[in-house]
C-alpha positions, 0 to 999 in steps of 0.5 A: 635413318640414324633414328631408326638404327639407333632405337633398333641398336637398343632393341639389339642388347636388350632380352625382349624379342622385337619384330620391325616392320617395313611398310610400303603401299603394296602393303596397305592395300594387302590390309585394305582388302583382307583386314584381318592383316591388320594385327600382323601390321599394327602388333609390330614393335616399330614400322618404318615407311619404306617408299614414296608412296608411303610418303605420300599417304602420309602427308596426304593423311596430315602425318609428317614421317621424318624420311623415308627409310627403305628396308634395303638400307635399313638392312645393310646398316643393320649389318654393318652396326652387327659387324662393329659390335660383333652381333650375330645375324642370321638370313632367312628366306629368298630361293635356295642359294640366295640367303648363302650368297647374300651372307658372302657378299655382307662378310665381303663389304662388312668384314668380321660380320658373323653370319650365324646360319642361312636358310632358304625361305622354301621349306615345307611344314614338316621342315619347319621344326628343324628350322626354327631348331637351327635359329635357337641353336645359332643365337642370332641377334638380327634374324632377316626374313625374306618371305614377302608380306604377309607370309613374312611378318605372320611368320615372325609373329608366329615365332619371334618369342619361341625364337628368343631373338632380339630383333627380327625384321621382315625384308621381301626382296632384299636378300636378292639385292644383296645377294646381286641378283638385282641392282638397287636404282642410282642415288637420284632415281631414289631420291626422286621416289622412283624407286618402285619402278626401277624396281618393277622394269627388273622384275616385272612381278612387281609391276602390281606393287607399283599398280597398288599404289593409286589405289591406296593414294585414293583410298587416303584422299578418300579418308581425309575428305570424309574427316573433314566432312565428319568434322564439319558435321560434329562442328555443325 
């Protein structure tokens, strides 16, 4: 994860607007069955895989990704880089309430982060202007969105040049976990790439990500048996 919050520290102090990606197989399959999606997926200035299964796909598919790299962890260690070069952060998103008890909680393990501003991620379209009024107005370096993908992510890159914001990143959940609604799994269940269903047995809505992801392993075995059968034809 050092790679990643070392290029994302670059984007951070430069004047361009960057959206990151966080991608998972809930979210291949949201594209495989609407690929309209797939600009939202492939405009992104850096994806990184979050989760086993993306893992998987990828070396199923011949991709070598160095390591897994979960949104939840890449967020705090955004927080904390923000905190040591006194950057400003803005939360976004999650039930009202969450995104204030979030930013408590990160003042309190990263003491003199500046929490910009929070909103929650339930506001109507006439409220949106004033929300994205908000936003300009708190200069945020790091702007968190938590709306779930693709309403996230179509968010973000609806407004991201608007905004001006260095760097915006799409988060789902993690507001909720940091915030501590929900318990992130032990060491060794992540490390065993069991994360998801950790995940699932607290909040069963998530039991269709983790039905997503034989499907999408499907899918990829699919895809790398019919390049090799491509290959062998354009060879034959």
């Amino acid at each position: 994860m050092r790679r990643a919050v070392e290029v994302i520290r670059q984007m951070l102090h430069g004047d361009v607007p960057r959206r990151i990606l966080t991608a998972h197989t809930a979210m291949l399959a949201r594209v495989h069955a609407a690929p309209d999606l797939l600009e939202v997926v492939n405009s992104a200035d850096l994806t990184t895989p979050d989760g086993f299964g993306i893992l998987l796909v990828g070396r199923i598919l011949g991709l070598r990704f160095p390591e897994r790299v979960a949104g939840a962890d890449l967020a705090e260690a955004l927080c904390a880089l923000c905190a040591r070069e006194h950057l400003r952060v803005f939360l976004l998103g999650a039930k009202p309430g969450v995104a204030e008890a979030a930013a408590a909680a990160l003042i309190r393990r990263y003491p003199g982060l500046h929490v910009a501003g929070t909103q929650h991620g339930y506001f109507t379209g006439d409220e949106e202007p004033a929300v994205l009024a908000r936003i300009r107005v708190a200069r945020p370096h790091l702007l968190l969105v938590a709306m779930g993908f693709p309403p996230q992510d179509q968010w973000i890159a609806r407004h991201r040049h608007s905004l001006n914001v260095p760097v915006c990143m799409g988060v789902g959940g993690t507001l909720d976990v940091m915030a501590g609604m929900f318990r992130r799994a032990p060491a060794w269940v992540q490390r065993a790439g069991l994360e998801w269903l950790y995940r699932a047995v607290q909040e069963p809505r998530r039991w269709r990500v983790a039905a997503s992801i034989p499907g999408v392993i499907l899918l990829a075995v699919r895809e790398r048996l019919g390049g090799r059968a491509r290959l062998r034809r354009s060879r034959g």
